[in-house]
C-alpha atoms as one frame of an Amber mdcrd trajectory, in Angstrom:
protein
 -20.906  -0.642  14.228 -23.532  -0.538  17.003 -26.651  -1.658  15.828 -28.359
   1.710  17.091 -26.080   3.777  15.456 -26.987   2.857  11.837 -29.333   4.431
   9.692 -32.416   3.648   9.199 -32.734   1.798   5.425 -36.487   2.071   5.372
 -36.346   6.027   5.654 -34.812   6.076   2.069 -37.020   6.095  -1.438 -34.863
   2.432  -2.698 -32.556   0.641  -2.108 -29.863  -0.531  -4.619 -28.371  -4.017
  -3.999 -25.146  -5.375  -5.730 -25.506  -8.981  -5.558 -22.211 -11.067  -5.630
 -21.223 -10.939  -2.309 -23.869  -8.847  -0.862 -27.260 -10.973  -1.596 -25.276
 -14.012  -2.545 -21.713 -15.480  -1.776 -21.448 -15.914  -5.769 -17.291 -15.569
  -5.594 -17.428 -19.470  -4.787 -19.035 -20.427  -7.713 -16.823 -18.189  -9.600
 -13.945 -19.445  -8.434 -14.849 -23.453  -9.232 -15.827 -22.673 -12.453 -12.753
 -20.710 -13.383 -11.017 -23.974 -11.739 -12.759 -26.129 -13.476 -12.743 -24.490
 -17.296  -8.853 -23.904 -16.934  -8.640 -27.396 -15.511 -10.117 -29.011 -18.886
  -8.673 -26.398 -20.935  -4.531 -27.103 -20.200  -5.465 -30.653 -19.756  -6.680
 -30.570 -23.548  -3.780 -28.165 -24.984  -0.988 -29.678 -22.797  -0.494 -25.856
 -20.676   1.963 -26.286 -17.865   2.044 -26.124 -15.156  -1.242 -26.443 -14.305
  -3.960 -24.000 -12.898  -3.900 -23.289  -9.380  -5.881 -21.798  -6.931  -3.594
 -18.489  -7.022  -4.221 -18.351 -10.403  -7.470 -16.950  -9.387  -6.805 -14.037
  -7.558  -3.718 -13.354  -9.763  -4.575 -12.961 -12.860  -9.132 -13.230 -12.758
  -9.863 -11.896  -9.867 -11.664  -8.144  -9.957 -10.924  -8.314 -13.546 -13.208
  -7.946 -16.696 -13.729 -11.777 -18.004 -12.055 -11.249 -21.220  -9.252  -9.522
 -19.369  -8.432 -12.389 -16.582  -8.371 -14.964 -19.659  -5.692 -13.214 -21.944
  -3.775 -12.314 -18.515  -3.895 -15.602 -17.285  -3.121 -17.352 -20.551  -0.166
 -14.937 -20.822   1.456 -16.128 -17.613   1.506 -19.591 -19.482   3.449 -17.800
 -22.416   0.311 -18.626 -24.556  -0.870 -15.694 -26.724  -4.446 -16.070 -28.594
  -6.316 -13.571 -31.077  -9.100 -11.199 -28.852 -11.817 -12.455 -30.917 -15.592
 -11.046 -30.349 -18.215 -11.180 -27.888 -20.181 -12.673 -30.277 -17.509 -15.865
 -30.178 -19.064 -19.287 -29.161 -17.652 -20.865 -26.393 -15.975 -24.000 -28.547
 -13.795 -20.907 -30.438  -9.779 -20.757 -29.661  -9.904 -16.698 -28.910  -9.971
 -14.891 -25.945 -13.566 -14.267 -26.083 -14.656 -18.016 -26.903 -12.659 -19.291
 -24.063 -14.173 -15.927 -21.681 -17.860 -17.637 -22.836 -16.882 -21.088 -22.389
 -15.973 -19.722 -18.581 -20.025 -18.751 -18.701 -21.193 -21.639 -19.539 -19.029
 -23.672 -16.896 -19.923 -21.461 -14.374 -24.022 -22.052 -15.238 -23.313 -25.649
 -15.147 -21.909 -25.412 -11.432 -24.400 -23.432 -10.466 -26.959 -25.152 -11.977
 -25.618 -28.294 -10.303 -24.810 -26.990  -6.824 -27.403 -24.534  -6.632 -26.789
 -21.239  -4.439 -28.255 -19.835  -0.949 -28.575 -16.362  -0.328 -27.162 -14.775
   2.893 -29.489 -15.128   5.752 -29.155 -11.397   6.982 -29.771  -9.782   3.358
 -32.757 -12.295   2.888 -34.009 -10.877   6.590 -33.432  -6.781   5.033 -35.376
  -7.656   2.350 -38.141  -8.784   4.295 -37.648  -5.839   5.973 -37.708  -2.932
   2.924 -40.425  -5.205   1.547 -42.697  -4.799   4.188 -41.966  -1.333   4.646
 -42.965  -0.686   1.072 -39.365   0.489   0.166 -38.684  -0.230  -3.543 -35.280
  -2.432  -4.417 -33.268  -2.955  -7.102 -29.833  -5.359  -7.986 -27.055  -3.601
  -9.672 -24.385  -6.389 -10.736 -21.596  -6.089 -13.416 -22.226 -10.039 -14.024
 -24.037 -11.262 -17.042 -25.041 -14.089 -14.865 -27.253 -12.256 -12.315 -30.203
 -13.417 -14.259 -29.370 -16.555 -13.259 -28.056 -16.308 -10.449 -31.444 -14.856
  -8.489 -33.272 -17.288  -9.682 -31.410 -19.851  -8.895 -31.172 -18.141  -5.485
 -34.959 -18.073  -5.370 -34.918 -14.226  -5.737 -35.499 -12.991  -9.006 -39.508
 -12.628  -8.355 -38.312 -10.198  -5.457 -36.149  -7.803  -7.418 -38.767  -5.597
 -10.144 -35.188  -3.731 -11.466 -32.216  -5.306 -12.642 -29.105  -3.871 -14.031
 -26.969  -6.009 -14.907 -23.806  -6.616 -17.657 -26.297  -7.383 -20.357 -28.388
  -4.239 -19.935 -25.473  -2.003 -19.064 -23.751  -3.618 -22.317 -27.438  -3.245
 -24.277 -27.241   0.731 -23.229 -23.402   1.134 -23.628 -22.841   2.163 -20.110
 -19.370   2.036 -18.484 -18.987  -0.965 -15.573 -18.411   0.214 -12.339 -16.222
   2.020 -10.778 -18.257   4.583 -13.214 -21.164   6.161 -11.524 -23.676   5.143
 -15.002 -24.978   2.031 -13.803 -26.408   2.654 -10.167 -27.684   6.310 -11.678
 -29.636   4.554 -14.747 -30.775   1.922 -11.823 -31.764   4.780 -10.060 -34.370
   5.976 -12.825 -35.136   2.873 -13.799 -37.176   2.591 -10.223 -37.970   6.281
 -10.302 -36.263   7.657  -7.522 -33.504  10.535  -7.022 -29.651   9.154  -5.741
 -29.678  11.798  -3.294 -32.663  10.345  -1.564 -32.229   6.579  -2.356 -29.240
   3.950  -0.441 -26.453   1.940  -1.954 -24.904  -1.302  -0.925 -21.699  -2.835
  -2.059 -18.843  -5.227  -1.090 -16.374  -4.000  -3.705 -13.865  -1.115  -3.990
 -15.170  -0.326  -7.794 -19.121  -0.338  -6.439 -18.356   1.716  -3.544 -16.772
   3.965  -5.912 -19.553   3.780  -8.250 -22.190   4.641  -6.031 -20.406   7.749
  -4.620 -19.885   8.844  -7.704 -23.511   8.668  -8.697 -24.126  11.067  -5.301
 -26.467   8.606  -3.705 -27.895   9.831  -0.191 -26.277   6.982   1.692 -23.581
   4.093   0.489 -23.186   0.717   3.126 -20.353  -1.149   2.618 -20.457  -4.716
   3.241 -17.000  -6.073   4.401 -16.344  -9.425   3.259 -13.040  -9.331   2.923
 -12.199  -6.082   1.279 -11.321  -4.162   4.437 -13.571  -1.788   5.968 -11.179
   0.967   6.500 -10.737   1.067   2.722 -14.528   0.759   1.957 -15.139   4.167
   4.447 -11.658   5.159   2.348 -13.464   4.938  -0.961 -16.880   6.419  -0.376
 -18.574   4.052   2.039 -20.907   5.904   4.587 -20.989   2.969   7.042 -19.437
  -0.557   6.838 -21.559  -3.502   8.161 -19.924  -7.315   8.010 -23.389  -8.664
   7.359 -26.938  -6.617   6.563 -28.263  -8.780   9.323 -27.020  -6.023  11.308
 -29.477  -3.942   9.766 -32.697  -5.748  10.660
């Protein structure tokens, strides 16, 4: 989309980030430390055939942690008891092995560190020195992490993430709870406030929550189904916004 032709972010009360793959390509390090975990995991209980990179968008991808791993471990004909949350990682359940993925996925990204995209970097810049409040909205219980790591955290006064929308009982997206309890959280109305995701289930969220404007970031999810889904405008980097 022409660069004149898109709204104007800083004429909205906030802004509402989702961060994996909107602030930060986070997918990557998701991916190795699915890799890796399964890796170590069938190498220890003898699983064949081995994990492979299709593995990932077969049977993890999109899906709830504990999900992908009973999914996953299904297509290897192994079946495991659910277990709880509360499971540490070393435990031989579905939720153990979902918080032994966790802890991998700290230790990559603790050891390979993580950039944020240039362009959202530049938007921030941007709302910040327009004075327009922002906020991250991420499913991940990582996100914590994750803009820190990215050097962000100190720039982001709001975040809902999976622990707080777990701590409030709030339904993930594509449920409209999280972005409207973000919402509040900074004090603004939806109406008058803009949304940005990547993902079919956070488009759908945000419509849902009847915010004044919802950008759709296209890497890789297509932007006719984005616009399809809710999406206002589709950008392929919020570069184009600055």
């Amino acid at each position: 989309m022409p660069r004149e032709s898109l709204p104007d972010l800083t004429a909205y009360d906030a802004v509402l980030f989702d961060l994996d793959g909107v602030l930060t390509p986070t997918a990557d390090v998701h991916m190795h430390a699915w890799k890796t975990m399964f890796e170590e995991l069938f190498l220890a209980w003898g699983i064949e055939p081995p994990y492979v990179e299709s593995d990932y968008f077969d049977y993890l991808d999109g899906k709830k942690r504990y999900d992908g791993v009973a999914s996953l471990l299904r297509s290897r004909d192994v079946e495991l008891p659910w277990g709880d949350p509360s499971d540490p990682p070393e435990a031989d359940t579905v939720c153990g092995i979902g918080n032994r993925k966790n802890e991998v996925f700290a230790r990559v990204l603790r050891a390979e560190g993580i950039a944020p995209y240039p362009g959202s970097v530049a938007l921030l810049d941007k709302l910040d020195a327009a004075g327009v409040p922002v906020a991250v909205v991420s499913s991940s219980k990582n996100a914590e992490e994750v803009l820190t790591v990215a050097g962000l955290r100190e720039r982001i006064p709001v975040l809902m993430d999976g622990v707080v929308a777990e701590r409030e009982s709030l339904p993930s997206k594509p449920a409209p709870d999280v972005f409207v309890v973000a919402a509040r959280m900074v004090g603004v109305d939806p109406a008058r406030s803009a949304a940005v995701e990547d993902a079919h289930s956070g488009v759908q969220s945000a419509s849902a929550g009847g915010f004044g404007l919802v950008v759709g970031v296209d890497r890789g999810a297509g932007a006719d189904a984005l616009i399809a889904l809710g999406a206002d405008v589709v950008v392929q980097d919020l570069a184009e916004f600055v």
